[in-house]
C-alpha positions in Angstrom: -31.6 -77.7 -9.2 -34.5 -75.3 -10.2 -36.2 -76.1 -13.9 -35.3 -73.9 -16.4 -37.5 -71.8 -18.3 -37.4 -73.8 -21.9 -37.7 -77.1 -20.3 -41.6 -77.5 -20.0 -42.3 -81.4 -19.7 -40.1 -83.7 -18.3 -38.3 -81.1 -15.8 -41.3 -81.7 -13.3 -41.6 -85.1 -13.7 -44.5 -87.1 -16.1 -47.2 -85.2 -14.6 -46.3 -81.7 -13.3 -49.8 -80.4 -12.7 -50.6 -83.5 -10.5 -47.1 -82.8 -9.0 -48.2 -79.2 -8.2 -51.8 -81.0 -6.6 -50.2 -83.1 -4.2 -47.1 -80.4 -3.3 -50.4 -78.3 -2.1 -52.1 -81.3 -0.3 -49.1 -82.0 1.3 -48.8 -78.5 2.8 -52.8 -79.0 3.7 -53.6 -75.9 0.8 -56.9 -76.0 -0.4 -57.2 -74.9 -4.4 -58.9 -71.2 -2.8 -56.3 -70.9 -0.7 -53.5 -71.4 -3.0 -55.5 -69.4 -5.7 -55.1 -66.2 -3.5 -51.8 -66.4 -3.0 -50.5 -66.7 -6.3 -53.2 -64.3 -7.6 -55.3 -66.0 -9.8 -58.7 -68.0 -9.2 -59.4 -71.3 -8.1 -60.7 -72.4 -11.6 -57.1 -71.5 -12.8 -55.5 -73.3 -10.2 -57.5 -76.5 -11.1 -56.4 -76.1 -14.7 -53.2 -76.2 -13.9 -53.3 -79.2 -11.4 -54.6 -80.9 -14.7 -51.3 -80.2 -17.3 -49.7 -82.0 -18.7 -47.1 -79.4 -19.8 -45.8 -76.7 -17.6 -43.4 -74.0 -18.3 -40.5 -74.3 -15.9 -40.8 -70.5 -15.6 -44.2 -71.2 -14.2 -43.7 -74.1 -12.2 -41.1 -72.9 -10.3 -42.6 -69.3 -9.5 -45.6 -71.6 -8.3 -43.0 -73.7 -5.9 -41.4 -70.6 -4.4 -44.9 -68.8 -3.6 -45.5 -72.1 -1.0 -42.0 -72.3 -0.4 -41.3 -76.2 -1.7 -38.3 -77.3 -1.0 -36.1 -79.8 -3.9 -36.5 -82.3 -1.1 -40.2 -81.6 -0.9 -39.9 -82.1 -4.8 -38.5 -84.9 -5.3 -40.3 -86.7 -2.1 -43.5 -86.4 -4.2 -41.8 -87.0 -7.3 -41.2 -90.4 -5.7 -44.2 -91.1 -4.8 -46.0 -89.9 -8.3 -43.6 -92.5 -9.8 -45.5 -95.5 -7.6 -48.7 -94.6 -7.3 -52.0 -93.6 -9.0 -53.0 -89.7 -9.7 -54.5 -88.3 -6.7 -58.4 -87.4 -6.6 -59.2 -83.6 -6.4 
C-alpha cells in the first residue's frame, strides 16, 4: 500500500529518514550514489536521512527511484521497531 501524499509522519514508520538510511544500506547505496540518482546532492540526501517528517509524496518517489519493494519496507520497518538508529 503506497503512502499517500497528505500523510507525512506516521505513514513511514516513527523515523522515516532513518527508514530511507537503512533501505539504501540494505541495497549497499552509498549517500553519492543515491544523491545522483534522484538528482540532488549528497548533503540533501543526508538531510533527509535525518527527518523526522517526510511527505509521502516524497518518500515514496524516493522508494521507486531504488526500486524498494512493500516487503523491503516493512522488513526494515521491523527492524527499526527493535533496534537502535543506525550510524551514518
Amino acid at each position: 500500500m503506497p503512502v499517500t501524499k497528505n500523510n507525512k509522519q506516521n505513514a513511514t514508520g516513527n523515523q522515516p529518514g532513518e527508514l530511507l538510511k537503512l533501505l539504501r544500506k540494505l541495497k549497499g547505496i552509498k549517500q553519492d550514489v543515491a544523491a545522483r540518482k534522484l538528482g540532488i546532492k549528497q548533503q540533501a540526501v543526508s538531510k533527509l536521512e535525518n527527518c523526522k517528517i517526510i511527505s509521502g509524496k516524497k518518500f515514496n518517489e524516493i522508494t521507486a527511484a531504488f526500486n524498494f519493494t512493500q516487503e523491503e519496507i516493512e522488513m526494515a520497518k521491523r527492524f527499526l521497531s527493535t533496534h537502535p538508529p543506525l550510524d551514518s
